[in-house]
C-alpha positions as CSV (number, residue, x, y, z in Angstrom):
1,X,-60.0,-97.1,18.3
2,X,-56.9,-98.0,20.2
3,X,-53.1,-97.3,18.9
4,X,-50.9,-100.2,19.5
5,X,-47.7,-98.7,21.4
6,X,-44.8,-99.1,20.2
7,X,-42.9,-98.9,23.5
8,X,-44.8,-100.4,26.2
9,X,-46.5,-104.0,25.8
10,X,-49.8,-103.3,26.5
11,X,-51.4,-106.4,26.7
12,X,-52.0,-107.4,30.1
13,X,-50.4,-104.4,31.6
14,X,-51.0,-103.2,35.5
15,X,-51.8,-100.0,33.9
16,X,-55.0,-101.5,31.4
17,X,-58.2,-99.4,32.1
18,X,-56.6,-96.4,33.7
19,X,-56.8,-93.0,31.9
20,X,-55.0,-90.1,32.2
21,X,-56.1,-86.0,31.8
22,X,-53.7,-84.0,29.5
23,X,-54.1,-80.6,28.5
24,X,-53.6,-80.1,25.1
25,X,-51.0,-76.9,23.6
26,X,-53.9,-74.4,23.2
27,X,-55.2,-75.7,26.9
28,X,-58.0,-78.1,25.8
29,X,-58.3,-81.3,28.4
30,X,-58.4,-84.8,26.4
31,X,-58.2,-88.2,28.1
32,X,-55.8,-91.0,27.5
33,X,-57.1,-94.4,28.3
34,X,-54.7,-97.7,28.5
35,X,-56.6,-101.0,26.7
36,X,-55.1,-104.2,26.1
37,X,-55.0,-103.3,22.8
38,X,-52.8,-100.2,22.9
39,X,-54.1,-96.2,23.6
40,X,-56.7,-94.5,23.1
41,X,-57.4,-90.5,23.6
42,X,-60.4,-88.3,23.6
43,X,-59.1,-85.9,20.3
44,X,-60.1,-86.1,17.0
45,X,-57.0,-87.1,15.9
46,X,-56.9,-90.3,13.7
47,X,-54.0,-91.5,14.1
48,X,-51.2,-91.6,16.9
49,X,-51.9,-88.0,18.6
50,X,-49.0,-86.5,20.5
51,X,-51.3,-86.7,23.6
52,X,-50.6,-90.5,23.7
53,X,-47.1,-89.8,22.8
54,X,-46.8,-87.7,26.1
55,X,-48.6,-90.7,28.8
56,X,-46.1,-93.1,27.1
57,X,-43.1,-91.1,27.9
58,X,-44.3,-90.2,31.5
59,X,-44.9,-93.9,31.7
60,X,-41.5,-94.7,30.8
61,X,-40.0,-91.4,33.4
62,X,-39.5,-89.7,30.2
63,X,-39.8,-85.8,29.9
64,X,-42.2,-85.6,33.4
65,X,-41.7,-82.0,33.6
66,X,-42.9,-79.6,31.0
67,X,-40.4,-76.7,29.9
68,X,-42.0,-74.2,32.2
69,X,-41.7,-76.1,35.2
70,X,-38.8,-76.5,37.8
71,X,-37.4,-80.1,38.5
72,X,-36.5,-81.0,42.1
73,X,-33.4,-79.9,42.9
74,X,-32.1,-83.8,42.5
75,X,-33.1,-84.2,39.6
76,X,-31.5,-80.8,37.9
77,X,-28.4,-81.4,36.2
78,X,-25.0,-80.1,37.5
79,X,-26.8,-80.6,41.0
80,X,-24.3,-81.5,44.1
């Protein structure tokens, strides 16, 4: 069952049919697939999960890099 998004219009996007791996907090791998309809993802979750949460904000450039990685250098803050 696909969730509509409430930040990205969905319907006819370039993005429709792709899914994306995410590893999950405990290190499980579930799949997020883009339909014209919204998201759908691989866990048992029945509604919204957080894993569709996370493709929508790397969709939009939001929080890319998880808390234990580094950013490039131009993207740090305080960076010359």
């Amino acid at each position: 069952m696909a969730h509509p998004s409430d930040v990205i219009n969905t319907r006819q996007h370039p993005f429709v049919g792709v899914t994306w791996p995410v590893t999950g907090s405990r290190g499980n791998d579930y799949y997020v697939r883009m339909y014209d309809s919204g998201f759908d993802c691989s866990c048992i979750a029945f509604r919204k999960c957080k894993h569709i949460r996370s493709v929508e904000d790397r969709i939009l450039g939001k929080n890319i890099f998880k808390k234990s990685e580094k950013k490039p250098l131009h993207l740090r803050e305080n960076s010359v």
